[in-house]
Biopython code that builds the backbone (N, CA, C, O; Angstrom):
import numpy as np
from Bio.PDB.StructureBuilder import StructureBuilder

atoms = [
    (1, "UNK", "N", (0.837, -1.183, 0.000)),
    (1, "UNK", "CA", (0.000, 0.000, 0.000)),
    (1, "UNK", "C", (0.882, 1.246, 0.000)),
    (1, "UNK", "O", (1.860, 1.347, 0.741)),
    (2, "UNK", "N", (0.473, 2.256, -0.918)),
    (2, "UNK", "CA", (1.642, 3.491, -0.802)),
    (2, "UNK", "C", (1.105, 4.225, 0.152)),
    (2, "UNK", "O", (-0.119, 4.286, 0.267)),
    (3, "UNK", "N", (2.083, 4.998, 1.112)),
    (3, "UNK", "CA", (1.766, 5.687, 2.104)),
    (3, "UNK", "C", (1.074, 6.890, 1.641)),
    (3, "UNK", "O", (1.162, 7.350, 0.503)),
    (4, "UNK", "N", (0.359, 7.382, 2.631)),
    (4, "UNK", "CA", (-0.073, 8.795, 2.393)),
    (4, "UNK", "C", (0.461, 9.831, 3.394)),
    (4, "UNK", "O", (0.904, 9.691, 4.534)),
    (5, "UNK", "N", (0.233, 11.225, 2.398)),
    (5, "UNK", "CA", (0.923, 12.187, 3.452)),
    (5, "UNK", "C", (-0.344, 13.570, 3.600)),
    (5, "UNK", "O", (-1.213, 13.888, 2.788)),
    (6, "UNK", "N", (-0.033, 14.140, 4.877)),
    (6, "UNK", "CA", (-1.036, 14.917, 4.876)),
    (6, "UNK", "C", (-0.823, 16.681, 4.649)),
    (6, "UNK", "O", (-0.863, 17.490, 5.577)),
    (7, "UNK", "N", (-0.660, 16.926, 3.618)),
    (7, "UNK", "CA", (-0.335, 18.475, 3.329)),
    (7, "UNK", "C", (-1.009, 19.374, 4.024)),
    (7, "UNK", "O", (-2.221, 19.423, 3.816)),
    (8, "UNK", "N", (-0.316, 20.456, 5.177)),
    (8, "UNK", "CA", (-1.232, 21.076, 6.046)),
    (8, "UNK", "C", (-0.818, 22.740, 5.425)),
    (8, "UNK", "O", (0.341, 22.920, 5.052)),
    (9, "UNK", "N", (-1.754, 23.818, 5.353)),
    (9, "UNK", "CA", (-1.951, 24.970, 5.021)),
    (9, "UNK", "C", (-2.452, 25.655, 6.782)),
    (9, "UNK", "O", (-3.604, 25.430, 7.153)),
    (10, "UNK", "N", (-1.518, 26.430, 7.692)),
    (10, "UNK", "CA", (-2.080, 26.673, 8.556)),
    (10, "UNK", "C", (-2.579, 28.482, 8.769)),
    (10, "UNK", "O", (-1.958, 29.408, 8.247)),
    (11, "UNK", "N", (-3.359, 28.588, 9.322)),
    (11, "UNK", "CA", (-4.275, 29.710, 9.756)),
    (11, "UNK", "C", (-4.190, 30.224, 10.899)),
    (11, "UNK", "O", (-4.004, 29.393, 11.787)),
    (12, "UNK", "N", (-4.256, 31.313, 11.233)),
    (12, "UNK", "CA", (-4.136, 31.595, 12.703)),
    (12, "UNK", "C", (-5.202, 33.028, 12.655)),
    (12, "UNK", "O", (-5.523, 33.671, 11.657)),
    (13, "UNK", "N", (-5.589, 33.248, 14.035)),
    (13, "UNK", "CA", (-6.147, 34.548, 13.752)),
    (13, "UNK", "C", (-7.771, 34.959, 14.008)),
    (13, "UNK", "O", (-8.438, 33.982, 13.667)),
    (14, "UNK", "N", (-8.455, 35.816, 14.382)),
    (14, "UNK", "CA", (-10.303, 35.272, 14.635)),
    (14, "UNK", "C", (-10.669, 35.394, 13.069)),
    (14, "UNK", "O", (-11.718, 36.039, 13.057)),
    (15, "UNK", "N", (-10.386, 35.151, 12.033)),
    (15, "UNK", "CA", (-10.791, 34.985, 10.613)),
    (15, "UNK", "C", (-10.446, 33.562, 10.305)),
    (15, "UNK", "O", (-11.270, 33.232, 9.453)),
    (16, "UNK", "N", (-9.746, 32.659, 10.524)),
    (16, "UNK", "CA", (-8.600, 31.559, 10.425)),
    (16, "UNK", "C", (-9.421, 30.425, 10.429)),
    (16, "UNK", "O", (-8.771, 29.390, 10.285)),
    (17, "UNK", "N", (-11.194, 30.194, 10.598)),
    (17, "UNK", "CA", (-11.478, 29.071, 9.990)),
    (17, "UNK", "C", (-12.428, 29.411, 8.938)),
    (17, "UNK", "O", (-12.987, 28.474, 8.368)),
    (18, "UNK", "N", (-12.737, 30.782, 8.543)),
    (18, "UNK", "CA", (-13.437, 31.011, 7.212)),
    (18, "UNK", "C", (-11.843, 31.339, 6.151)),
    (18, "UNK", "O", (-11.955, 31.533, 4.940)),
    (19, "UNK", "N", (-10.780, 31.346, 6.693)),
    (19, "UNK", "CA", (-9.795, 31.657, 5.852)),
    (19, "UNK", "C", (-9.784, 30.119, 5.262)),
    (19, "UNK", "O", (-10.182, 29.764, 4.152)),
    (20, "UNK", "N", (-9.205, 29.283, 6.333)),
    (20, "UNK", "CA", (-9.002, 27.685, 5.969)),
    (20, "UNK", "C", (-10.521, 27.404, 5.013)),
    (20, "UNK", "O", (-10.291, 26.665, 4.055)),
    (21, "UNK", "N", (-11.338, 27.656, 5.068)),
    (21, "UNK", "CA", (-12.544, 27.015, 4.310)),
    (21, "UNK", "C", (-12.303, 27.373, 2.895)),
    (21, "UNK", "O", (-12.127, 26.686, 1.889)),
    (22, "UNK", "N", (-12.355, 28.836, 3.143)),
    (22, "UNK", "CA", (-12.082, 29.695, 1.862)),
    (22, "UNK", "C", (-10.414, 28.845, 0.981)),
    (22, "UNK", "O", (-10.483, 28.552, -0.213)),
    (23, "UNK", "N", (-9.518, 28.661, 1.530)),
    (23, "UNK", "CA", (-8.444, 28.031, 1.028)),
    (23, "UNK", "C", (-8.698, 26.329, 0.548)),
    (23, "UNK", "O", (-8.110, 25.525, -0.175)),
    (24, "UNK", "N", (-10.129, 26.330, 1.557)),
    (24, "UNK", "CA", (-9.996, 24.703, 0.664)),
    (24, "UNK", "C", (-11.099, 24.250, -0.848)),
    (24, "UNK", "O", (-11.381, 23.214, -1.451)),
    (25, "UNK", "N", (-11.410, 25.547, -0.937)),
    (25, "UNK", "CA", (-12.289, 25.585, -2.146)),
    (25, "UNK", "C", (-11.114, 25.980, -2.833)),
    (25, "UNK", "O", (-11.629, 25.842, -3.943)),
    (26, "UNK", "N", (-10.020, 26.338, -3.085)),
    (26, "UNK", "CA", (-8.732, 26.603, -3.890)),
    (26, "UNK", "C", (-8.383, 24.725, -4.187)),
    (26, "UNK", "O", (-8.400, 23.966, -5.157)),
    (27, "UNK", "N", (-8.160, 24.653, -3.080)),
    (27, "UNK", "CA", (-7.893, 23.061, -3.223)),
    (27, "UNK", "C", (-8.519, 22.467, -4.309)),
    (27, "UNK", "O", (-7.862, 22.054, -5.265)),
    (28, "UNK", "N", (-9.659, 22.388, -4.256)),
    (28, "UNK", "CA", (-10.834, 21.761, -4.777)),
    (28, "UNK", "C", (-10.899, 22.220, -6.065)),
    (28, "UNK", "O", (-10.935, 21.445, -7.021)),
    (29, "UNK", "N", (-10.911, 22.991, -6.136)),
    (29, "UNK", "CA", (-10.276, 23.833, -7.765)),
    (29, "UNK", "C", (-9.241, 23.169, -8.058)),
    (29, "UNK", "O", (-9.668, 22.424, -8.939)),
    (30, "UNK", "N", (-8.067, 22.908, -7.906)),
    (30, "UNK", "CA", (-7.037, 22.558, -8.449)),
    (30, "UNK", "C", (-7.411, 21.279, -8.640)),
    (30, "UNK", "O", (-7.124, 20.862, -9.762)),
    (31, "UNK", "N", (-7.982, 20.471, -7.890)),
    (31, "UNK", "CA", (-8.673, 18.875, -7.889)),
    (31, "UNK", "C", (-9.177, 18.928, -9.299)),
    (31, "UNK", "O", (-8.567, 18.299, -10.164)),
    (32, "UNK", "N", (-10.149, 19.567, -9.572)),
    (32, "UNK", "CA", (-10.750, 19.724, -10.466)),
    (32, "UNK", "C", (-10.136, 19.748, -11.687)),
    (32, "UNK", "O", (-10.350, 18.871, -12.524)),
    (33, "UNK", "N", (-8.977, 21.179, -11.972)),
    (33, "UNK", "CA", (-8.727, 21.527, -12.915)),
    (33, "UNK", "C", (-7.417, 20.104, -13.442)),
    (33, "UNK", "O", (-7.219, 19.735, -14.599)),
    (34, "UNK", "N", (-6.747, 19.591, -12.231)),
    (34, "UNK", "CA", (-5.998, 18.293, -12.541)),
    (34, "UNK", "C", (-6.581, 17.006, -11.939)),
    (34, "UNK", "O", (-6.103, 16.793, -10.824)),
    (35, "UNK", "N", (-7.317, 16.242, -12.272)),
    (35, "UNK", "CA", (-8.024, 14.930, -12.339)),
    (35, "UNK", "C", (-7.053, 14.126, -11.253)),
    (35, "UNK", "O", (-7.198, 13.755, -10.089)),
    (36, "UNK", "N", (-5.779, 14.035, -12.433)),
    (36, "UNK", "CA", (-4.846, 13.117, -11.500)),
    (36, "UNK", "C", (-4.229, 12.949, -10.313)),
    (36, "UNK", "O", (-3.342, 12.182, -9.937)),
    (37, "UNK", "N", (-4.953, 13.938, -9.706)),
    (37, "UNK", "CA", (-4.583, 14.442, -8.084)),
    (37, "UNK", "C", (-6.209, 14.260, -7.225)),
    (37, "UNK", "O", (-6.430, 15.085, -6.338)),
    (38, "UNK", "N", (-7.176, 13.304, -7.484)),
    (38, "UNK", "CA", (-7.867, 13.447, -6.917)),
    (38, "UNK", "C", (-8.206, 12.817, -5.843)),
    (38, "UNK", "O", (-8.666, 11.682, -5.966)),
    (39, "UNK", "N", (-8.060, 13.400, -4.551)),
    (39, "UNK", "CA", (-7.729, 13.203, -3.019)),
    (39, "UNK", "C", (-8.682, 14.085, -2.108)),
    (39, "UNK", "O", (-9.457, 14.967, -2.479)),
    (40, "UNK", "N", (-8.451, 13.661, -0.915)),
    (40, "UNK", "CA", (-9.649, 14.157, -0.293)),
    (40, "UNK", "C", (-9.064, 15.752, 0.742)),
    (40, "UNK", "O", (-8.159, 16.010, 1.536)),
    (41, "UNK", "N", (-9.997, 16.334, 0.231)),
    (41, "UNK", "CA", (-9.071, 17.660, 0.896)),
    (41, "UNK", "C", (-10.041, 18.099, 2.330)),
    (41, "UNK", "O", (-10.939, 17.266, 2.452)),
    (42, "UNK", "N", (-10.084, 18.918, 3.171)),
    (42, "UNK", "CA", (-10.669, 19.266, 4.049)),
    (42, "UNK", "C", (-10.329, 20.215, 5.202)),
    (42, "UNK", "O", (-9.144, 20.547, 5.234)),
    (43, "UNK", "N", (-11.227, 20.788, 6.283)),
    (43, "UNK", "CA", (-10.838, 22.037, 7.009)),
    (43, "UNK", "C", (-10.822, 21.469, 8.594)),
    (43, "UNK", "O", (-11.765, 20.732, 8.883)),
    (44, "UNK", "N", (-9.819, 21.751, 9.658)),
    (44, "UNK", "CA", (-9.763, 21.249, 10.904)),
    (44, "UNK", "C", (-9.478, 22.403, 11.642)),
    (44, "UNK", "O", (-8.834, 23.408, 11.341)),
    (45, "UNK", "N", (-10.356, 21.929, 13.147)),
    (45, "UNK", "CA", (-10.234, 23.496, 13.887)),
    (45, "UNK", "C", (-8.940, 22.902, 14.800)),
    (45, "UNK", "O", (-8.904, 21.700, 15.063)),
    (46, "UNK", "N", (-8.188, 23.553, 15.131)),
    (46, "UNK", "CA", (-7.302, 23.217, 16.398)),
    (46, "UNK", "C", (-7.010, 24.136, 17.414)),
    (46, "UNK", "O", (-5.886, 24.190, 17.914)),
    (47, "UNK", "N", (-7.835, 24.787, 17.723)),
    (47, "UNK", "CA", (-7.935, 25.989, 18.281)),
    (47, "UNK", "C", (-9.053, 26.798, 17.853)),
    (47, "UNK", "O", (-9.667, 26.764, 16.787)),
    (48, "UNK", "N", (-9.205, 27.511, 18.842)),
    (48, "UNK", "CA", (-10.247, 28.347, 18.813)),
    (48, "UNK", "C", (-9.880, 29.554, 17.442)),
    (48, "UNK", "O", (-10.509, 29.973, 16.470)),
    (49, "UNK", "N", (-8.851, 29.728, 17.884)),
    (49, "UNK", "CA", (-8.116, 30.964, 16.340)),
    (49, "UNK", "C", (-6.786, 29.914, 16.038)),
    (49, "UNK", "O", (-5.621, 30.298, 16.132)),
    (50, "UNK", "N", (-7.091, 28.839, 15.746)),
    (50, "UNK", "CA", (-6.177, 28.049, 14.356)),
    (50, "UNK", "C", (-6.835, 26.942, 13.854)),
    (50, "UNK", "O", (-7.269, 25.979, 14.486)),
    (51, "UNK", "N", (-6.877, 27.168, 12.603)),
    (51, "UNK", "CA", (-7.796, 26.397, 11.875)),
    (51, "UNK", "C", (-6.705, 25.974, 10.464)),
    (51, "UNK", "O", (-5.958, 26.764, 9.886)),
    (52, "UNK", "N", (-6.904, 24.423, 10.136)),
    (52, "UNK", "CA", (-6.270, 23.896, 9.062)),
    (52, "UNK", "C", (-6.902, 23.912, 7.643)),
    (52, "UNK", "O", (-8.126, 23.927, 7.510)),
    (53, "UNK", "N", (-5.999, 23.909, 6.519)),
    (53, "UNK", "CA", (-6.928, 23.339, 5.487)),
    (53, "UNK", "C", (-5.685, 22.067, 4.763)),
    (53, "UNK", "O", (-4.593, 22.327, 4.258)),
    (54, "UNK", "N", (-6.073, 21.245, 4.874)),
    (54, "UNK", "CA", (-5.622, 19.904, 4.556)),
    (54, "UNK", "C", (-5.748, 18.946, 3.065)),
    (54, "UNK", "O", (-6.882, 18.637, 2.698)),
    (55, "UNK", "N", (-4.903, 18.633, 2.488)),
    (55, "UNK", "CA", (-5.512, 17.527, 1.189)),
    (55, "UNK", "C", (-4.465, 16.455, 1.615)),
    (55, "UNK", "O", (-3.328, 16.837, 1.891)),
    (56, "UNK", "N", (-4.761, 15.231, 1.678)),
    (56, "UNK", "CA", (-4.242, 13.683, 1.451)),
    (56, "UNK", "C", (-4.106, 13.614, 0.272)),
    (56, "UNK", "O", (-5.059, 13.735, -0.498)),
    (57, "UNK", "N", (-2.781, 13.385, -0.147)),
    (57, "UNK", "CA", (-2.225, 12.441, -0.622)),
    (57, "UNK", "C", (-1.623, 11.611, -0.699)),
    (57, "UNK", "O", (-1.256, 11.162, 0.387)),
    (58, "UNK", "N", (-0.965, 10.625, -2.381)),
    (58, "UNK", "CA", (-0.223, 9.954, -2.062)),
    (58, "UNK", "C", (1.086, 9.900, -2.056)),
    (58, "UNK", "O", (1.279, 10.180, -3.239)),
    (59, "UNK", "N", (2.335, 9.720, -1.522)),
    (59, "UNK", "CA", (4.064, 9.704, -1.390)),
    (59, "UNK", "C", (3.790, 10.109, -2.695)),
    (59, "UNK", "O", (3.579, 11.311, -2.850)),
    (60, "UNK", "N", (3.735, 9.236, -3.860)),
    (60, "UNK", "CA", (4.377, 9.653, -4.985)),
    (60, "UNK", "C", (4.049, 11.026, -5.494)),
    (60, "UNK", "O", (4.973, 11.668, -5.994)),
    (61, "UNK", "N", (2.614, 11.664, -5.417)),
    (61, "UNK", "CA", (2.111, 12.690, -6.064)),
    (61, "UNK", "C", (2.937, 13.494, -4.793)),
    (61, "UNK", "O", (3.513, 14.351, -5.463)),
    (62, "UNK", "N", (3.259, 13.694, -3.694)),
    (62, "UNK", "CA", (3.400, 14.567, -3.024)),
    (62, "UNK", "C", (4.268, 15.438, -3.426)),
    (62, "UNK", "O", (4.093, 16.571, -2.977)),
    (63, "UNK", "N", (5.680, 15.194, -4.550)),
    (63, "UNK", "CA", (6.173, 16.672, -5.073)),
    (63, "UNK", "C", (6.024, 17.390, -5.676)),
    (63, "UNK", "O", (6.565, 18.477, -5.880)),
    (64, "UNK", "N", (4.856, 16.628, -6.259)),
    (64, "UNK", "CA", (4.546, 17.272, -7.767)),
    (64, "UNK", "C", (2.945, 18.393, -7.160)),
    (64, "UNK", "O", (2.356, 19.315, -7.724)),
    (65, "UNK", "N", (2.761, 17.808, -5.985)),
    (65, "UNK", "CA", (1.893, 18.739, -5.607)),
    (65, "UNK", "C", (2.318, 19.773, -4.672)),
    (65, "UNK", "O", (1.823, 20.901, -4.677)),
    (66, "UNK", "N", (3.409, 19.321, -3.715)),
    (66, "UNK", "CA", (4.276, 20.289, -3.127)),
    (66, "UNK", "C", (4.441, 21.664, -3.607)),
    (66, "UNK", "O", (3.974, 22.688, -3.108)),
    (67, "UNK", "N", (5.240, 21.526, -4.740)),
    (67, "UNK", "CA", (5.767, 22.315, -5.452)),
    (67, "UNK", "C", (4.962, 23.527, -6.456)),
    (67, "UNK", "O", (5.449, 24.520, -6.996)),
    (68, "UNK", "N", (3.461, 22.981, -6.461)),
    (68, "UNK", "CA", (2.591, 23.957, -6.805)),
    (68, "UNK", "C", (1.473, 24.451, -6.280)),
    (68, "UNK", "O", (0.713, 25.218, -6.871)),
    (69, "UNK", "N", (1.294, 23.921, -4.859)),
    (69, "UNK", "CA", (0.316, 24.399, -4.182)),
    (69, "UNK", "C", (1.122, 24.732, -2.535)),
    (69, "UNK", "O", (0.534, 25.128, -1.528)),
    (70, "UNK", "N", (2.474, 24.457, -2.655)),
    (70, "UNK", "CA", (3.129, 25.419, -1.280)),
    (70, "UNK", "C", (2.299, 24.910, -0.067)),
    (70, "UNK", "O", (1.443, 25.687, 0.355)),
    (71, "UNK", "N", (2.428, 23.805, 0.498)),
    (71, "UNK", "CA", (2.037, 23.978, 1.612)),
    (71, "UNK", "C", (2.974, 24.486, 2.987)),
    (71, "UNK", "O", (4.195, 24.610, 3.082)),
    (72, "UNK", "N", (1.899, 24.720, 3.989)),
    (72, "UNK", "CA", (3.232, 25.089, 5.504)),
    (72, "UNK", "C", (3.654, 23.714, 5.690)),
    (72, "UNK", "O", (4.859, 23.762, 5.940)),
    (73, "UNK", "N", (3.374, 22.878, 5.689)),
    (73, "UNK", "CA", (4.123, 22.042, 6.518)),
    (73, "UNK", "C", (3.254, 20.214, 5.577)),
    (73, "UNK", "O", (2.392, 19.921, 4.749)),
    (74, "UNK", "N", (4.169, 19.611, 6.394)),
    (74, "UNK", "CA", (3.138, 17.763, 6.147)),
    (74, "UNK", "C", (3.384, 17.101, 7.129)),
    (74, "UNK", "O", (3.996, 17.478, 8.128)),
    (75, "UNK", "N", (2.911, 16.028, 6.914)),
    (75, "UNK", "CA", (3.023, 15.122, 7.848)),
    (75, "UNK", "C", (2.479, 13.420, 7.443)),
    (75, "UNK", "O", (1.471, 13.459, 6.738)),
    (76, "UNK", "N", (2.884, 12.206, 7.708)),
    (76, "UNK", "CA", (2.514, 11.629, 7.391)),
    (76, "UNK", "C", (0.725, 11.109, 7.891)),
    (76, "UNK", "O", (0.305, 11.498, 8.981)),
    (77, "UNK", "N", (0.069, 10.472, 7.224)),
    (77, "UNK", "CA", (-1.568, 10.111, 7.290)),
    (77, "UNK", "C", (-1.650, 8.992, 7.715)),
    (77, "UNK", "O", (-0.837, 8.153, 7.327)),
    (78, "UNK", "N", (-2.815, 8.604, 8.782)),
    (78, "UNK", "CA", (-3.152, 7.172, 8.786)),
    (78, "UNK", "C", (-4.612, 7.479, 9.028)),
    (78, "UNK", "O", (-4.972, 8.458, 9.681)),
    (79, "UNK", "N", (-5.323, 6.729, 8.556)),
    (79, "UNK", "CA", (-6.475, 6.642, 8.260)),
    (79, "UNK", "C", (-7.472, 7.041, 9.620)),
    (79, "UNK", "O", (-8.480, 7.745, 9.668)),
    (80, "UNK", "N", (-6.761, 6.299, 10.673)),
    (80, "UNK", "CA", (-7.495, 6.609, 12.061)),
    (80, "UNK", "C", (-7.589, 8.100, 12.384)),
    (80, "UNK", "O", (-8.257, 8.206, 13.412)),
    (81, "UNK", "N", (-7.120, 9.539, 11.845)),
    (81, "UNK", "CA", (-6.971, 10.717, 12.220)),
    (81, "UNK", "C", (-7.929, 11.031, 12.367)),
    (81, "UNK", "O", (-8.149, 12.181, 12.750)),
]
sb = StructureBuilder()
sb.init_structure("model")
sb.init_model(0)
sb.init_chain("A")
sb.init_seg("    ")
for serial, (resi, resn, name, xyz) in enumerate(atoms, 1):
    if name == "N":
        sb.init_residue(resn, " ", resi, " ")
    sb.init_atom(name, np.array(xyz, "f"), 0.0, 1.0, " ", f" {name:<3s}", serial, name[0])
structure = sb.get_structure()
């Protein structure tokens, strides 16, 4: 099974979970406009003022998506999150 990784976009701020929402309809756009990246993207609160916007993928796609959608940070995925 190829691993997955979890691309995190972080937010901070009392705007920071309509920002993350607003950033994951960008996501979702790019889903769209490239097929071959289609993964599950989504928004997490971790704080009251920090809020995530997240897409899973897989190891292999991860540079090719790295590299054009800039995320802050990753981390690896397991299904239980």
């Amino acid at each position: 099974m190829n691993r997955q990784l979890k691309l995190i976009w972080d937010f901070k701020g009392p705007n920071a979970e309509k920002t993350a929402e607003h950033h994951e309809i960008h996501l979702k756009d790019f889903i769209q406009m490239n097929p071959e990246f289609d993964y599950k993207t989504g928004v997490e609160k971790l704080a009251d003022f920090q809020h995530i916007a997240f897409m899973i993928v897989d190891e292999k796609d991860m540079k090719a998506i790295r590299d054009r959608l800039k995320p802050h940070r990753g981390q690896v995925y397991t299904s239980g999150e």
